[in-house]
Legacy VTK file of the C-alpha trace (Angstrom):
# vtk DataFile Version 3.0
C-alpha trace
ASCII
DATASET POLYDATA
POINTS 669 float
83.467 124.366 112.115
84.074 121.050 112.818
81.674 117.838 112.196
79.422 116.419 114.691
80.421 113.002 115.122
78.063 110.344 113.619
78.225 106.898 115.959
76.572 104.243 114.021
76.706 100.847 115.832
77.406 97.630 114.358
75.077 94.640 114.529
76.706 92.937 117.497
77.223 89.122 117.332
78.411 88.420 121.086
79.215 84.743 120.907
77.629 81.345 122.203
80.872 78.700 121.801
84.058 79.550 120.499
85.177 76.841 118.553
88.319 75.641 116.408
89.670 76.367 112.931
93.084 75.781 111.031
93.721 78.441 108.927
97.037 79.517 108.802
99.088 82.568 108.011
101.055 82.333 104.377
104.415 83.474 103.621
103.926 86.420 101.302
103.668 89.626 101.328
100.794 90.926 102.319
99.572 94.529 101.838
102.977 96.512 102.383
101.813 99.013 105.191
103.654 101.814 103.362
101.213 101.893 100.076
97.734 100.452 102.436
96.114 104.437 102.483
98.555 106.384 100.060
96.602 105.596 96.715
93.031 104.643 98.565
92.364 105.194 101.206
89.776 108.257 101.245
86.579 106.210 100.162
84.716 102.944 100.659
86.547 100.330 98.025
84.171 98.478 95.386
82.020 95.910 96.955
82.693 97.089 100.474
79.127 97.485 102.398
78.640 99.518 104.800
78.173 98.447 108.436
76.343 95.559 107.971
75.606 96.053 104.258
72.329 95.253 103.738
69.481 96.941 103.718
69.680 97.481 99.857
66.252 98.621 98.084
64.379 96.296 96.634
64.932 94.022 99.598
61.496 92.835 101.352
63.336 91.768 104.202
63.112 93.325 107.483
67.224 94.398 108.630
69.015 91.604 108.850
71.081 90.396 112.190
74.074 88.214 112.023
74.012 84.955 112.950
75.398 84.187 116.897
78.490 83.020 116.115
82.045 82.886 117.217
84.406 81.476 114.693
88.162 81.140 116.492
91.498 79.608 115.044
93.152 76.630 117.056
94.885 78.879 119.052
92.445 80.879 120.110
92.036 84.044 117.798
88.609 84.345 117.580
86.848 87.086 114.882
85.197 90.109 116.119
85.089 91.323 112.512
83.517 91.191 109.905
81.461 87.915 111.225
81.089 85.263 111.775
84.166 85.311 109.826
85.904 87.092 106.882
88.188 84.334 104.907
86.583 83.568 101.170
84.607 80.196 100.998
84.333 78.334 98.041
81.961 76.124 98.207
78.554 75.121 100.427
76.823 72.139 100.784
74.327 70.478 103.238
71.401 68.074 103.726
68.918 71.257 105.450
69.325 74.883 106.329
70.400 73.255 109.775
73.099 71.465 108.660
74.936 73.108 106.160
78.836 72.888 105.514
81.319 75.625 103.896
84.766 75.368 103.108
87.796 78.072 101.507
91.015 79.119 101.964
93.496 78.450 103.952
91.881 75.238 105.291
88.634 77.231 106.356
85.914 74.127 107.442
82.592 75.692 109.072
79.026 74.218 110.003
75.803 76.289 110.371
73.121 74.552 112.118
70.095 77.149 111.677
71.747 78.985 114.219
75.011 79.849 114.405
78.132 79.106 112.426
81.183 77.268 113.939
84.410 76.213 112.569
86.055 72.614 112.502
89.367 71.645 113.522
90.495 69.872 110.679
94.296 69.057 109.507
94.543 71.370 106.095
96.245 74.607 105.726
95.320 74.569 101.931
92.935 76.465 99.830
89.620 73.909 99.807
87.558 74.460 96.724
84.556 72.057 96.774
82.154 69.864 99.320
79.556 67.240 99.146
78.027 64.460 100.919
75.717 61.909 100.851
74.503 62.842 104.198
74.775 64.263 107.609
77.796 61.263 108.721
79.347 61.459 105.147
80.738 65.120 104.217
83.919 65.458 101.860
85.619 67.853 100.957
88.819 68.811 98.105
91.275 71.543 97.391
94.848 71.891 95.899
97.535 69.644 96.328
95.707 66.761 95.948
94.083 67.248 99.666
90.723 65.289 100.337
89.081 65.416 103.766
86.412 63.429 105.038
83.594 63.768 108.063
82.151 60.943 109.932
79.571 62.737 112.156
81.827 63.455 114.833
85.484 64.170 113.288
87.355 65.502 110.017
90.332 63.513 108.831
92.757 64.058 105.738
94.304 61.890 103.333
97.060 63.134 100.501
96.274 62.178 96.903
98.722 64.048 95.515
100.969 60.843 94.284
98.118 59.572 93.075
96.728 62.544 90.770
100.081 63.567 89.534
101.124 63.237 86.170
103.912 65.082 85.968
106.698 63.630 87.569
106.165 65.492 90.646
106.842 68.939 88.954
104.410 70.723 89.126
101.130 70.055 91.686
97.639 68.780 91.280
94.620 70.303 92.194
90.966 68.839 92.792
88.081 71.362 92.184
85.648 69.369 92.549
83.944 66.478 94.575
80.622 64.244 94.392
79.053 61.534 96.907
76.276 59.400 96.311
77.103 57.240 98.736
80.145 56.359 101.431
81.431 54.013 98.820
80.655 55.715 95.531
82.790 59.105 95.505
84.545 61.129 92.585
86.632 63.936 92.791
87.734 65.518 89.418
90.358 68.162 88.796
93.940 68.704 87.132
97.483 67.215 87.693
99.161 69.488 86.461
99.312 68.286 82.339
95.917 67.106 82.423
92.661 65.887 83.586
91.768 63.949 86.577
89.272 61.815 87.824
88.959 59.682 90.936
86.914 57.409 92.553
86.175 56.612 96.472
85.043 53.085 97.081
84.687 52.793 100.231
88.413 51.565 101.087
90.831 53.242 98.515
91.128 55.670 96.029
91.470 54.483 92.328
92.746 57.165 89.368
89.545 57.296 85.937
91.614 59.469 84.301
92.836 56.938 82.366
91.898 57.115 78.441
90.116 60.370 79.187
92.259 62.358 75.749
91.911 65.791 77.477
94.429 68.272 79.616
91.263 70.583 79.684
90.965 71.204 83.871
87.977 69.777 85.128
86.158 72.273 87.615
82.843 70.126 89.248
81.323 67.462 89.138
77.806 66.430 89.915
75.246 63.000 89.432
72.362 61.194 90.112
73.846 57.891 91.058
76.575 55.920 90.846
76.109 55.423 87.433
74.980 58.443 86.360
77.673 61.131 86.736
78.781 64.610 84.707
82.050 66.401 84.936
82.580 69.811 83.426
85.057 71.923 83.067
87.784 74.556 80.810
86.676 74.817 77.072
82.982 73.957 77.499
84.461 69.985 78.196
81.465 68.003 79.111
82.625 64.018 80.378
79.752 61.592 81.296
80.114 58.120 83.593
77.175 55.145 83.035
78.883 53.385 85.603
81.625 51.726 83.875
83.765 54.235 81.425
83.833 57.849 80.768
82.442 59.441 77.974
82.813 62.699 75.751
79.603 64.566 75.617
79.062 67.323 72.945
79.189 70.473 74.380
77.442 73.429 72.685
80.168 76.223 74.520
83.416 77.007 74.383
83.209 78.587 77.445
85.022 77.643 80.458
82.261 75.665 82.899
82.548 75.729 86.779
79.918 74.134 87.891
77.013 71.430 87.458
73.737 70.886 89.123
70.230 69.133 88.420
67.403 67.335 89.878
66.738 64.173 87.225
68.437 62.667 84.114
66.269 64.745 81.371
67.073 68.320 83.520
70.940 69.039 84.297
72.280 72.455 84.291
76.270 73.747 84.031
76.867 77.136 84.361
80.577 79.024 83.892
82.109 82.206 81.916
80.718 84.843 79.755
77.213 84.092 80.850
77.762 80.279 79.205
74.673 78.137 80.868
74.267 74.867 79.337
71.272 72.547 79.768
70.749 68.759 79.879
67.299 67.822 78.411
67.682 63.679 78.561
69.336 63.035 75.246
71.686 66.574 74.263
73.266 69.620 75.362
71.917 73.160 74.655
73.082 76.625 75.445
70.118 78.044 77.462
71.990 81.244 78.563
69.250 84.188 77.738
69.423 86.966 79.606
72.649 85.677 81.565
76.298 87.936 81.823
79.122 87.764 84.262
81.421 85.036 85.426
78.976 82.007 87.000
80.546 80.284 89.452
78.047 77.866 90.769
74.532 76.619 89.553
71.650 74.896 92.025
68.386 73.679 90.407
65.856 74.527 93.263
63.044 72.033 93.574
60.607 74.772 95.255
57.385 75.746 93.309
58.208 79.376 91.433
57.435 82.333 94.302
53.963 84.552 93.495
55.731 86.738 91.395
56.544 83.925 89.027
53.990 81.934 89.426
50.980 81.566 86.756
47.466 82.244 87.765
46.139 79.008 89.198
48.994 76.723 88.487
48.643 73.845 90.928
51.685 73.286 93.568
54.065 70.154 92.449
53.860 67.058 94.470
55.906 66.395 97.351
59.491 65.622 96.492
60.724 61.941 96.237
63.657 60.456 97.564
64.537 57.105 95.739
66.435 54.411 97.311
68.912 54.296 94.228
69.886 57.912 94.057
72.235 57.876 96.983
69.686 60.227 99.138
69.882 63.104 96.419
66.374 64.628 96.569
64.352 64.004 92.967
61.910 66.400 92.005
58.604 65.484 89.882
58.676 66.724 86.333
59.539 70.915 86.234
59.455 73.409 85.139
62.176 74.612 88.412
63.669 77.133 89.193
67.731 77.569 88.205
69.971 79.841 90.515
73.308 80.565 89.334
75.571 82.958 91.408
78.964 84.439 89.870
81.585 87.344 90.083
80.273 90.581 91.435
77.672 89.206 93.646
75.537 88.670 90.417
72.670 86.536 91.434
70.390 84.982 88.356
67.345 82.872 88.462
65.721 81.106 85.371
61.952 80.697 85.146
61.551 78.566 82.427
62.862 80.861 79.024
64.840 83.703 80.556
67.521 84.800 83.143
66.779 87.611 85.004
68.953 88.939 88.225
68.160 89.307 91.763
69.876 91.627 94.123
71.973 90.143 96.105
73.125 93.137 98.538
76.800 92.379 98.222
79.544 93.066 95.178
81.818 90.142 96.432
82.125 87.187 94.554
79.920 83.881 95.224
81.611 81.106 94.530
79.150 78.625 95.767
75.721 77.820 97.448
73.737 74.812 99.224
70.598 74.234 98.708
69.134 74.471 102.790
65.896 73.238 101.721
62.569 74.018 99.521
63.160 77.171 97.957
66.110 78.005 100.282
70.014 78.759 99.480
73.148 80.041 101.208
75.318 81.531 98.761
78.981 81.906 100.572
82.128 83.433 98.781
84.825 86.518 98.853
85.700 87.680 102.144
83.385 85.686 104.322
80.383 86.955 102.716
77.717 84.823 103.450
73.949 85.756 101.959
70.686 83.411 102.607
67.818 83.662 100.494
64.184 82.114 100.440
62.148 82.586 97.371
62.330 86.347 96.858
63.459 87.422 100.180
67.423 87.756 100.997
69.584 87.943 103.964
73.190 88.931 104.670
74.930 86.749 106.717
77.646 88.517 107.047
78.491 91.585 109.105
81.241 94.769 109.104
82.662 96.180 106.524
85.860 94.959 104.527
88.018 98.550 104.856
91.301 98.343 106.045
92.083 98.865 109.648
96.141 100.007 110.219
96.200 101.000 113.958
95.269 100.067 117.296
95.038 101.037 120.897
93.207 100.147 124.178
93.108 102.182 127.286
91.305 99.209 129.048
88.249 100.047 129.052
87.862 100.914 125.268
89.939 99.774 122.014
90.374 101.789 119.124
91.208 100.865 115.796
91.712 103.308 112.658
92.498 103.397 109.191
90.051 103.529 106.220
87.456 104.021 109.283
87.787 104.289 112.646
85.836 102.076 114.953
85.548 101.768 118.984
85.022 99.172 121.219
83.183 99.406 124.056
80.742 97.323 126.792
77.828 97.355 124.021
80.609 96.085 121.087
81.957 98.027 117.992
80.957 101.004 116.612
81.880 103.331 113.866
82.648 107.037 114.284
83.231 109.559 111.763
86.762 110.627 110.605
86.500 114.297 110.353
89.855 114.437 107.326
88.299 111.294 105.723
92.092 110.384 105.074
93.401 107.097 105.984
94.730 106.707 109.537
98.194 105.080 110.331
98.675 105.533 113.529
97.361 106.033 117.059
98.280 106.677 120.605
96.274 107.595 123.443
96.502 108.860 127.200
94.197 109.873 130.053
93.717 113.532 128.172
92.717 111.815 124.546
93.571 110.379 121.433
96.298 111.397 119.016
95.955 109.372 115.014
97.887 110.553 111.989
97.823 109.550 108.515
98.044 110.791 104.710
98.667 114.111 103.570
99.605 115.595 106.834
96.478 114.616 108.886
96.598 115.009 112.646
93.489 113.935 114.846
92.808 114.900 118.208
90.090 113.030 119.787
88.573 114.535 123.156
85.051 115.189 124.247
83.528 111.980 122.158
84.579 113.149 118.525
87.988 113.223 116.299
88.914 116.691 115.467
91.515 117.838 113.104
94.359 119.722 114.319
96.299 121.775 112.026
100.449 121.321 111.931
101.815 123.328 109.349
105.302 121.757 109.738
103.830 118.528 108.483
102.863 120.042 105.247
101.373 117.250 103.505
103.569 114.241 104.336
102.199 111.090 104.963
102.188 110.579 108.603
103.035 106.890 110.094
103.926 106.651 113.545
102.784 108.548 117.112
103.826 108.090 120.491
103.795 109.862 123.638
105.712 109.372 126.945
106.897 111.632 130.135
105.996 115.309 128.733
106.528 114.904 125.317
104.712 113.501 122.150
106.528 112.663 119.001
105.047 112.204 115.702
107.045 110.623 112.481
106.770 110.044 108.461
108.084 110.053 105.363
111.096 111.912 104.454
112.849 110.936 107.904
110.148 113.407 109.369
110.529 113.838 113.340
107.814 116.422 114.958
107.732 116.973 118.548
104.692 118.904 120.308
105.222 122.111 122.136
103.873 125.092 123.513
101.457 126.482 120.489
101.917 123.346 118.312
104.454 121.075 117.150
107.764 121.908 115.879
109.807 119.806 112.990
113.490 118.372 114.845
116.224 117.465 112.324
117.096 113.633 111.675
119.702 112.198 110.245
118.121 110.243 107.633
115.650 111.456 104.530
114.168 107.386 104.109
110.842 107.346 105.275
110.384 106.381 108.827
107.342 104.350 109.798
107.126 103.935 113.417
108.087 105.761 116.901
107.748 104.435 120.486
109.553 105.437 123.759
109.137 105.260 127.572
110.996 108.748 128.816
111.688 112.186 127.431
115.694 111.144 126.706
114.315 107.773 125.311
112.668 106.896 122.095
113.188 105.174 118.818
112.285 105.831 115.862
112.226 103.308 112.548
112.288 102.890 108.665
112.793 102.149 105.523
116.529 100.867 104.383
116.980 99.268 107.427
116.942 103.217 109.643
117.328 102.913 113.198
117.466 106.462 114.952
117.918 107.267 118.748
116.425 110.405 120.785
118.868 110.742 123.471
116.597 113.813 124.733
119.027 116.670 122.289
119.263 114.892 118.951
117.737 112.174 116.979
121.434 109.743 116.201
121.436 106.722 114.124
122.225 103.463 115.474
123.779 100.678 113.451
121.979 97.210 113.638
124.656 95.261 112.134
124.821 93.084 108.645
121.105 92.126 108.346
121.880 88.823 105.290
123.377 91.239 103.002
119.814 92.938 102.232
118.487 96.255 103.280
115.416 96.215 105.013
112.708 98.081 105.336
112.019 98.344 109.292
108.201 98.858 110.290
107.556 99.196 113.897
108.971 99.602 117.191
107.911 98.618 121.017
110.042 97.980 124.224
109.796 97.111 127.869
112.545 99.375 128.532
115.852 100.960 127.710
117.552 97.746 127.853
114.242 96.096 125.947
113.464 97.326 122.708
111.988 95.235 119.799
112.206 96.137 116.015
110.663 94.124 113.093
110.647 94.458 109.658
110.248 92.990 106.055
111.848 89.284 105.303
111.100 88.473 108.927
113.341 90.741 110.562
113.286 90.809 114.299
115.774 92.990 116.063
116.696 92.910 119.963
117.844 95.945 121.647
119.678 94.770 125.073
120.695 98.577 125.870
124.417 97.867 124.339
123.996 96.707 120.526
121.360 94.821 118.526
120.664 91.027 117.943
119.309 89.635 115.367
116.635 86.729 115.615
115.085 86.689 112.156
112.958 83.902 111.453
113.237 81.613 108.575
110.453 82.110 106.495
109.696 84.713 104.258
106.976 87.362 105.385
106.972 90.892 106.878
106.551 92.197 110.239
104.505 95.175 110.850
103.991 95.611 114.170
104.974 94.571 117.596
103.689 95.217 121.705
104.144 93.452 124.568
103.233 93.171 128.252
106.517 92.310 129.480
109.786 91.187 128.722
108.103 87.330 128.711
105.064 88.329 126.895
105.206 90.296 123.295
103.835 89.875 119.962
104.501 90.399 116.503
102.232 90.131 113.226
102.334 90.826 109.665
101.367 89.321 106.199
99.529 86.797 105.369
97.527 86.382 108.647
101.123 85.747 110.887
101.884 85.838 114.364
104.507 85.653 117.077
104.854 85.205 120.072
107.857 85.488 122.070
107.386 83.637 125.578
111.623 84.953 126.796
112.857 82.348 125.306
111.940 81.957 121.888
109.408 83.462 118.994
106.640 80.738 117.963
103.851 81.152 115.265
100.062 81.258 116.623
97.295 80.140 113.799
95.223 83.247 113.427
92.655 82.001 111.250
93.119 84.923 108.446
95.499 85.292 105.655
95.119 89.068 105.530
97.885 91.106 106.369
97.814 92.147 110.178
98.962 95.901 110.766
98.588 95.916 113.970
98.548 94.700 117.463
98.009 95.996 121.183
95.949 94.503 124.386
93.820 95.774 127.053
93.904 95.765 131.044
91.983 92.328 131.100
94.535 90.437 128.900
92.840 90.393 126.121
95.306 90.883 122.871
93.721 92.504 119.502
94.897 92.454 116.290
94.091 93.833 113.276
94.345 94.470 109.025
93.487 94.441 105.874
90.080 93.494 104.550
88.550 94.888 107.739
90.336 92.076 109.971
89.101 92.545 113.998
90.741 89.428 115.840
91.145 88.885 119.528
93.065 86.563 121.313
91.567 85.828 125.163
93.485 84.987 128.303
LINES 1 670
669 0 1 2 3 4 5 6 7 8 9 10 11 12 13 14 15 16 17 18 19 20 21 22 23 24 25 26 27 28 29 30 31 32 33 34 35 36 37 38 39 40 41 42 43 44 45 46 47 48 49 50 51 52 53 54 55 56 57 58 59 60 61 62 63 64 65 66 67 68 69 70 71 72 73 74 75 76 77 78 79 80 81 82 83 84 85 86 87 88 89 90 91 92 93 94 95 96 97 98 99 100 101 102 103 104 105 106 107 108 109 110 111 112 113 114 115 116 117 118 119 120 121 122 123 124 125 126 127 128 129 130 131 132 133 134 135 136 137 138 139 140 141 142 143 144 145 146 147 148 149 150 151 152 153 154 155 156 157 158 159 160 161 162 163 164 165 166 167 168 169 170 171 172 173 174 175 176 177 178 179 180 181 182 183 184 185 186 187 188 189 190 191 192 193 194 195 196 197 198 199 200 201 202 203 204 205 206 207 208 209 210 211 212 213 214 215 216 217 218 219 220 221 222 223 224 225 226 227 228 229 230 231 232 233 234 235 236 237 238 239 240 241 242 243 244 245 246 247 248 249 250 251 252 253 254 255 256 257 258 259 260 261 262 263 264 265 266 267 268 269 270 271 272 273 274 275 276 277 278 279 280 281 282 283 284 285 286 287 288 289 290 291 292 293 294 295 296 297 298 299 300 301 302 303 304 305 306 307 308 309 310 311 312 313 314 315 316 317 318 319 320 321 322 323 324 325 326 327 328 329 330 331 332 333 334 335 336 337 338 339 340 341 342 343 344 345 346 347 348 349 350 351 352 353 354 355 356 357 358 359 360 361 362 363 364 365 366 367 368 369 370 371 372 373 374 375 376 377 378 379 380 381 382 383 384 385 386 387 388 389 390 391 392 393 394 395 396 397 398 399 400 401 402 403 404 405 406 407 408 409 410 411 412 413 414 415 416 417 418 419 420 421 422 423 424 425 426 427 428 429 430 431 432 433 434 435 436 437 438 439 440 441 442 443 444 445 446 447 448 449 450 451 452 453 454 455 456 457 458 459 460 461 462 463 464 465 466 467 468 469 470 471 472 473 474 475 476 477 478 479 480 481 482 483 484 485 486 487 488 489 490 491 492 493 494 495 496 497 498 499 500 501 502 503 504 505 506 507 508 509 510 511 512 513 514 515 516 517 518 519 520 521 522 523 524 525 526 527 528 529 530 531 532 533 534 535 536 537 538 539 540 541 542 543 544 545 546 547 548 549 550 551 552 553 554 555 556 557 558 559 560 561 562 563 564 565 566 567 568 569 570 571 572 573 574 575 576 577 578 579 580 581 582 583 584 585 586 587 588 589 590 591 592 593 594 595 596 597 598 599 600 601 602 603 604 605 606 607 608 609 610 611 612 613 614 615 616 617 618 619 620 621 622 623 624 625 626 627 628 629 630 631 632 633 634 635 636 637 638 639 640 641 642 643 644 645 646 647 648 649 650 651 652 653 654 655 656 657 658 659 660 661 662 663 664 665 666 667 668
C-alpha cells in the first residue's frame, strides 16, 4: 500500500526589503553531482534539523518564527532557504539586540535590528573572521588576506593590509582573526603572516605593524580590552600577549591549548576560552585554568553582565547595581564586582555557561558549529555560526533564528504555478511558501520533470516517482534494476529516463522498456523537444543523439586535451542545444557541429535552462552562475558558495536555483 503523504509546512519568512550582499561563487569543486545521494542520501545528515529545527525538549520557549528577512546578493539572488540566509558566520558583535552585526564567508556582512536581518554591500569576496566596534558609527571588521573593512553609519569601505602584515616575502598570505575597537582611533587587529605573529594598530589615520619584538610565530586568534591601554591577545599554544599602552608583553599562560577567543567585563575578571575544553581566567594579577565541567572545541567566550536567571540564583541574593559606562573605557559596558555569568559556545552547537565554580551545558537546538556571539544586551546573546545558523537566547530561554533544513536539494522544476525541488527531501512551492512532502522510496532524488498529467523524479537504486493526485508514488521498472537514476525528460509522446551504465529507458505501453546506447560511461542528464530529438549526456566527455530509431554518438571535438565529465543538457531547439560540464565546459550545438565556449576559470557546471536563445543559465560549484545574454556568458554573485545542482524558472520570470546544504535561491525579474 502506498504512504499517505505527510505535508508539513515551513515557517514562512515572506520578506520586507531585499537588500545587497557580496558573496561570491569560488572556483572549486563543489559537491560532484555524481557522488551527492549515492553514499547518503537516505537519512537526515548530523546536525541537520528538521523544518525549522527547534522545538527541542527542554526548551521553555514557545515555537520559534524566523525573523522577516530577505537577505539577496548584489545581483539579485535573494534566499528562500534556509533563512534568512545559509552561509557560515564567524563572528557577531553589536551595541543592543537592535543593532547587531555578523560577518563569514565569502564576504558575508549582515545587520539585525530587532527585527529583521539584512545584508551589506560591502567590497570583500573573502572569508571575514572577526567584528567589533566602539559603537553604532564605528564597526570593523577582518578576515584573510590581510582584508579590514570599516562602517561609518551609513557605508562599508575596505582597505588591503596585506603588504603590511606580510612577513614572508609575499609567499605565502596573511590572515587577521581577530579585531578590537575602543575607540575610532585606538584599533588592533591581531593574526598571522604567514611565519608569524601579527599585531596592528588603527589610529585614526594609518595602520602601524606591533608585531615587532613580539618572539612568537604562534597564530594569534582574538583579541579583546578594556581601553587603550589595557589590551589581551590570545591565541595557538595557550599564547597569552598583554598591551599597557606602550609595548607588548608575554603573559604566563596556564594551557597549552590552542585559545580562540577572549572576553571580560573589568581588569581583575577576563576570560579566554579555546580547544579541549581549555578556559582560562584573568583574576587581576595571574592566569588560571578554570575549565570544570567544560569539553568540546570553544570557539568564542562572552562574560554576560546580567544577574544569574532563578534557577541559578541564591535565595535572596540582592540584584547588582545598574551597569556603568566609564568615559575611559571606549563605551565598553563595566559591570560592578561579579560573580557573572560566562557563556562559551564551540563545535557541535555545544553551549556552556559558568556560575561561579562549574560549567554546565545548555541546549542549544542545533549541532552546527558557533563560532561566535554578541552580547544584544542584559542577559541576551546571538550565537551565529555553520550554515547560517543563527540561535538567540535570554537567560534560560532560546530561539532559533534560523529556518529549513540543510539537506541537499539536486533537482528542480516549475509548472508556473508551483516549483518543485527534490533530492534528500522534496519540497513544493506554492501561494502560502514551501513545504515538505514525504518521499515514499526515501532514496535521494536526481532528477525531475513534470507535465499537465504529473510529476516524474528518479534517483538511487532504481527509484522512479510518479506524483499525481497530491502524493509521490513509487512506480516499479524492473529494467532499471537498481541503477542509479540521473536524468528525466519528456517531450511529444515519449518520456525518456537515463543513468549509469549508459542506461537509456523509454516509457511504453505497460511500462518502460531499456533501448541500447552506444556507450557503458554513466550518463547524467537527458532533455529533448520532439520524439526524433533528444540528447542525452555523460561522463568522459559522452554526447549521444536520439534521431527517433537509435541513440548515436556525436563527437564534440578536442575539449584541451582532457576528458570531461558532461553533466546536463537544455536547448531552445534543434539548432540550440547547450551542454556543460566539469572544468567549465560549455558546449554549443548550432544543428551542424559543436562549439566550444569554456570559460577560464576552474569550476564545474551542473546544470543549464533557458527561456530563449537570449536568455539561459548555467550554475555549478562553489555558489556559480551564468548567464548567457546571445552574446556572451557573464558570472552573477549568488550569495552562496554551495554547489548549485540545479536551475529552472517559472511563468512569471522568476529563475530558481538550487544545492547543496539545502540552498533555495531565486532570482526576480
Amino acid at each position: 500500500m502506498d504512504k499517505p503523504t505527510k505535508l508539513t509546512t515551513l515557517p514562512a519568512t515572506l520578506c520586507l526589503v531585499c537588500t545587497l550582499a557580496a558573496c561570491g561563487g569560488g572556483p572549486e569543486d563543489g559537491m560532484n553531482q555524481g557522488d551527492a545521494g549515492s553514499q547518503r542520501t537516505d537519512a537526515a545528515q548530523p546536525g541537520e534539523d528538521a523544518g525549522a529545527g527547534d522545538g527541542d525538549a527542554g526548551s521553555q520557549e514557545p515555537a520559534p518564527s524566523a525573523p522577516r528577512s530577505r537577505v539577496c546578493s548584489v545581483d539579485n539572488f535573494c534566499w528562500e532557504l534556509p533563512t534568512p540566509q545559509g552561509e557560515t558566520l564567524r563572528a557577531a558583535w553589536g551595541t543592543s539586540m537592535r543593532d547587531v552585526w555578523a560577518v563569514g564567508d565569502g564576504g558575508l556582512v549582515l545587520h539585525y535590528d530587532g527585527a529583521s536581518f539584512r545584508a551589506a554591500h560591502v567590497d570583500s569576496r573573502v572569508d571575514l573572521l572577526s567584528v567589533h566596534g566602539s559603537g553604532p558609527k564605528d564597526v570593523w571588521a577582518v578576515g584573510k588576506g590581510g582584508s579590514v573593512l570599516h562602517y561609518d553609519g551609513e557605508r562599508w569601505s575596505s582597505e588591503d593590509l596585506s603588504s603590511l602584515i606580510d612577513a614572508s616575502g609575499g609567499a605565502m598570505e596573511g590572515t587577521l582573526y581577530g579585531v578590537y575597537a575602543v575607540a575610532p582611533d585606538a584599533v588592533w587587529a591581531v593574526g598571522h603572516s604567514g611565519v608569524s605573529a601579527v599585531i596592528v594598530h588603527y589610529d585614526g589615520s594609518q595602520w602601524q605593524n606591533q608585531s615587532l619584538n613580539l618572539q612568537t610565530t604562534q597564530v594569534l586568534r582574538a583579541v579583546w580590552g578594556l581601553s587603550s591601554k589595557r589590551v589581551w591577545a590570545v591565541g595557538d599554544g595557550g599564547v597569552i600577549r598583554s598591551y599597557d599602552g606602550s609595548a607588548w608583553t608575554t603573559e604566563k599562560s596556564p594551557t597549552s591549548a590552542a585559545l580562540y577567543s577572549v572576553h571580560g567585563l573589568e581588569a581583575h575578571d577576563v576570560w579566554a576560552v579555546g580547544a579541549n575544553g581549555a578556559a582560562v581566567r584573568w583574576n587581576g594579577s595571574t592566569w588560571s585554568s578554570a575549565n570544570k565541567g567544560l569539553s568540546g572545541v570553544m570557539r568564542s567566550v562572552r562574560v554576560d553582565i546580567a544577574a544569574p536567571p532563578p534557577s541559578m540564583q541564591n535565595a535572596g541574593a540582592p540584584a547588582p547595581p545598574p551597569v556603568m559606562m566609564p568615559a575611559d573605557a571606549g563605551g565598553i559596558p563595566m559591570a560592578p564586582e561579579g560573580p557573572w555569568l560566562v557563556w562559551a559556545f564551540g563545535d557541535g552547537g555545544h553551549v556552556f555557561r559558568y556560575n561561579g565554580s562549574v560549567w554546565a551545558e545548555l541546549p542549544s537546538g542545533t549541532e552546527r558549529a558557533l563560532y561566535g556571539a554578541a552580547r544584544g544586551g542584559s542577559g541576551e546573546l546571538l550565537a551565529v555560526g555553520e550554515l547560517g545558523q543563527i540561535t538567540r537566547f535570554d537567560e534560560d530561554a532560546r530561539q532559533s533564528m534560523s529556518v529549513g533544513s540543510r539537506k541537499n536539494h539536486l533537482a528542480l522544476w516549475s509548472d508556473g504555478a508551483t516549483t518543485w525541488t527534490v533530492g534528500d527531501e522534496i519540497l513544493r512551492r506554492g501561494q502560502a511558501g514551501w513545504s515538505e512532502l514525504e518521499n515514499p522510496s526515501e532514496r535521494a532524488l536526481y532528477a525531475l520533470w513534470g507535465d499537465a498529467t504529473g510529476l516524474w523524479a528518479v534517483g538511487t537504486a532504481g527509484t522512479v516517482l510518479r506524483y499525481e493526485s497530491s502524493a509521490f508514488r513509487s512506480v516499479d521498472v524492473p529494467s532499471a534494476a537498481d541503477t542509479l537514476l540521473r536524468g528525466v525528460w519528456g517531450a511529444g509522446s515519449s518520456l525518456w529516463i537515463v543513468g549509469h551504465g549508459g542506461l537509456a529507458l523509454v516509457r511504453a505501453a505497460g511500462g518502460f522498456v531499456k533501448v541500447s546506447t552506444p556507450v557503458r560511461s554513466n550518463l547524467l542528464d537527458v532533455w529533448g523537444d520532439a520524439d526524433d530529438h533528444y540528447w542525452a549526456v555523460g561522463e568522459g566527455g559522452a554526447v549521444l543523439r536520439w534521431n527517433g530509431g537509435a541513440w548515436l554518438q556525436v563527437p564534440t571535438g578536442p575539449m584541451g586535451g582532457v576528458v570531461k565529465n558532461l553533466r546536463a543538457v537544455w536547448g531552445s531547439g534543434k539548432d540550440d542545444v547547450w551542454v556543460v560540464g566539469t572544468d567549465s565546459t560549455i558546449l554549443h550545438w548550432d544543428g551542424q557541429r559543436f562549439e566550444q565556449q569554456s570559460r577560464g576559470a576552474l569550476y564545474s557546471l551542473n546544470d543549464v535552462w533557458g527561456r530563449a536563445k537570449n536568455d539561459i543559465y548555467a550554475v555549478g560549484s562553489g555558489g556559480v552562475a551564468l548567464h548567457y545574454d546571445g552574446s556572451s556568458w557573464n558570472e552573477l554573485q549568488t550569495g552562496t558558495r554551495s554547489a548549485l545542482q540545479s536551475v529552472f524558472g517559472d511563468a512569471s520570470g522568476r529563475v530558481f536555483t538550487v544545492g547543496t546544504d539545502g540552498v533555495v535561491l531565486v532570482l526576480e525579474p
